[in-house]
C-alpha positions in Angstrom: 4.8 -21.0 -23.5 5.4 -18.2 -20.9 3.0 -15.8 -19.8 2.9 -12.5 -20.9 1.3 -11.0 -18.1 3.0 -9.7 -14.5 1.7 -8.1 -11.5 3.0 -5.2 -9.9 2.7 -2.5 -7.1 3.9 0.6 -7.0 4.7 0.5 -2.7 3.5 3.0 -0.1 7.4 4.5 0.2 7.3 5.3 -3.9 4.0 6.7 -3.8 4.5 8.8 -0.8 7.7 10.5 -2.0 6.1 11.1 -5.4 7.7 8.6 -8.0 4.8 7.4 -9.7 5.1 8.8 -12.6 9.0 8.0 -13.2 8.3 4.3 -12.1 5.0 4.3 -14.7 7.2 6.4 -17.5 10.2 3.4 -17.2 7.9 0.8 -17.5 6.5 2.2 -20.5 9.8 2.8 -22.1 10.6 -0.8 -21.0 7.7 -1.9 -23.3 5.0 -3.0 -21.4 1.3 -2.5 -22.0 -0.5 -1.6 -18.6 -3.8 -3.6 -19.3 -5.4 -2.9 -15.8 -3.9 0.0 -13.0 -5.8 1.0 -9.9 -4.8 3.1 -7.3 -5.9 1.9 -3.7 -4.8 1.0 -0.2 -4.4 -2.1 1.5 -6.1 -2.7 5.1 -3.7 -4.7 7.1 -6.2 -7.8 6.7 -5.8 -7.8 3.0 -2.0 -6.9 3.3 -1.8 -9.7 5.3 -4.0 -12.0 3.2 -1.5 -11.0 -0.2 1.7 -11.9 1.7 0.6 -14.6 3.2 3.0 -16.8 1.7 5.7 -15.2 4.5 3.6 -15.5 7.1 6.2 -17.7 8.7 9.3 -15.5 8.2 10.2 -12.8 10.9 9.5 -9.5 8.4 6.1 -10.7 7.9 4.4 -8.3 10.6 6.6 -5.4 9.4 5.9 -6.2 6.1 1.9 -6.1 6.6 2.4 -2.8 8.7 4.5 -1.6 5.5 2.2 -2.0 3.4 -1.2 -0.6 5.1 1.1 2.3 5.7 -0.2 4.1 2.5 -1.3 4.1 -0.9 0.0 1.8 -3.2 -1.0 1.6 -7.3 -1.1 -1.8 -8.6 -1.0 -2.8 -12.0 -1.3 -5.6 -14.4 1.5 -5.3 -17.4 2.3 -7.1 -20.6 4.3 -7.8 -22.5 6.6 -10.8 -23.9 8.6 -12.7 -21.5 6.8 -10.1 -19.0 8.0 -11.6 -15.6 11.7 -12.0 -16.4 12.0 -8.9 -18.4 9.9 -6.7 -15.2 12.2 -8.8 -12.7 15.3 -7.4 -14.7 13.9 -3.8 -15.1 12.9 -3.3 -11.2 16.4 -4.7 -9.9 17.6 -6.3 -6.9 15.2 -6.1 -3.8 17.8 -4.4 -2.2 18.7 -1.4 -3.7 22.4 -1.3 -3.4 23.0 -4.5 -5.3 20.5 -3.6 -8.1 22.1 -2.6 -11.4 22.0 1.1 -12.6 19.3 2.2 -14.3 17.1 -0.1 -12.7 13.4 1.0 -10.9 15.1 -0.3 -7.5 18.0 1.8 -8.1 16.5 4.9 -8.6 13.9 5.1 -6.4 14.5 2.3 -3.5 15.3 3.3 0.2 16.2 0.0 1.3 15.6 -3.6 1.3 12.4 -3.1 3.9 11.2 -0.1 1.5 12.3 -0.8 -2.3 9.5 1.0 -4.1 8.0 -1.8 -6.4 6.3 -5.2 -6.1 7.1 -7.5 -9.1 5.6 -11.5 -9.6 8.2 -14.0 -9.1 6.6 -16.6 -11.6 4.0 -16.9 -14.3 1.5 -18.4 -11.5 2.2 -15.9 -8.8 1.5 -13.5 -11.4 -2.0 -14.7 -12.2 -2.6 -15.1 -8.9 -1.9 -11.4 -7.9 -3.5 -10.1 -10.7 -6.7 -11.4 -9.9 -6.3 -10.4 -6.0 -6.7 -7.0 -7.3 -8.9 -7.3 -10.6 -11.9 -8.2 -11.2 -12.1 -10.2 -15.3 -14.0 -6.2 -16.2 -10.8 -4.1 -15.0 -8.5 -6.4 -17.2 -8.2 -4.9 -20.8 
């Protein structure tokens, strides 16, 4: 059975230019439940320590630096199906192959700086989620 739970953040570019509430409103309309949301920012330590799985690949140290940058807003959603159906709704990591209408789309600058964060698998998902929350900030 597939999980109904997916991680995302809302990245440092989307906050800064002022699209959380477009990104939050088309995830809603999208039908997910947000069952935990905190807005924070990462140190590059705990960047680092969350995408750590690319540690090896040569973005990894502008990726960290990226995401330090600013405030992000992370978020656990629900919803049926939720990884496939969020990976469908945010779009292409980079923006100009992601489909119209999609979260990428509207509110990507590039590949480096494409607005949203969205688990890859059920696992990575879980994993993610609980970097962030805490069992009490899950609802």
């Amino acid at each position: 059975m597939a999980n109904n739970r997916t991680f995302t953040m809302i990245k440092p570019d989307a906050v800064e230019n002022g699209h959380i509430g477009g990104i939050l409103a088309q995830i809603n309309a999208a039908g997910f439940r947000i069952v935990a949301m905190k807005m924070t920012r990462l140190s590059s330590e705990k960047a680092g320590e969350f995408y750590a799985v690319h540690k090896e690949r040569p973005f990894y140290g502008e990726l960290v630096e990226f995401m330090s940058s600013g405030h992000i807003v992370a978020a656990i959603l629900e919803k049926a199906n939720a990884v496939e159906d969020f990976r469908k709704l945010i779009g292409a990591t980079n923006p100009a192959n992601a489909e119209e209408g999609t979260i990428r789309k509207k509110y990507a600058e590039s590949v480096g700086r494409n607005a949203v964060h969205g688990s890859d698998s059920d696992e990575n998902a879980e994993i993610e989620g609980n970097f962030f929350f805490s069992g009490l900030e899950k609802f």
